[in-house]
N, C-alpha and C positions, 0 to 999 in steps of 0.2 A: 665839099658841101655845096648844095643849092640853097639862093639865095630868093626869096620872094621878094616884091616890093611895097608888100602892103603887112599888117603887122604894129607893133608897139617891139624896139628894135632893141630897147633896155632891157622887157623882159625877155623877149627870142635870145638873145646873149646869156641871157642870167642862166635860160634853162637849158640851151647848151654847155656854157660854163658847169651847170651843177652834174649835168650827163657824163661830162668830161669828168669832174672829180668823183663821181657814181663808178668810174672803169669804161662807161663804152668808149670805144675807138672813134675818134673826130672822122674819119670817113666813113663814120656808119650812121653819121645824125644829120639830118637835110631838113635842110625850109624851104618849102611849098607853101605860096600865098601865104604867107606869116604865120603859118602853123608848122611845129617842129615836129620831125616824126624820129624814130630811131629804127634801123631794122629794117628799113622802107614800107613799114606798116603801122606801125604805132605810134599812134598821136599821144604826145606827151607836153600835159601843162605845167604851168608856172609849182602847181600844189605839188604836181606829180614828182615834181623833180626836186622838188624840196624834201618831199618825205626820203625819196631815195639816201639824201643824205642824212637823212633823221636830224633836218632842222627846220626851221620857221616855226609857224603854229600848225600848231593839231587841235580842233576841236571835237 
């Protein structure tokens, strides 16, 4: 993984963490500039990676 150094480091974690229990492979999710991507293309947030796991809220 690449690591950026700007970012909120609780959530970059959480939504790696959630990627990780989603299936993808930890070498497949990188932080650039505090933005997580998986795939080397897809910007993936906080919401995104929650629904992956079908938890948090859904409004």
């Amino acid at each position: 993984m690449t690591f950026g150094c700007s970012g909120q480091p609780d959530e970059t974690q959480e939504i790696v963490g959630n990627l990780v229990k989603a299936g993808f492979p930890a070498n497949d999710i990188m932080i650039v500039d505090g933005k997580v991507y998986v795939g080397r293309d897809a910007e993936v947030s906080l919401a995104a990676s929650r629904e992956m796991l079908g938890t948090g809220d859904t409004t």
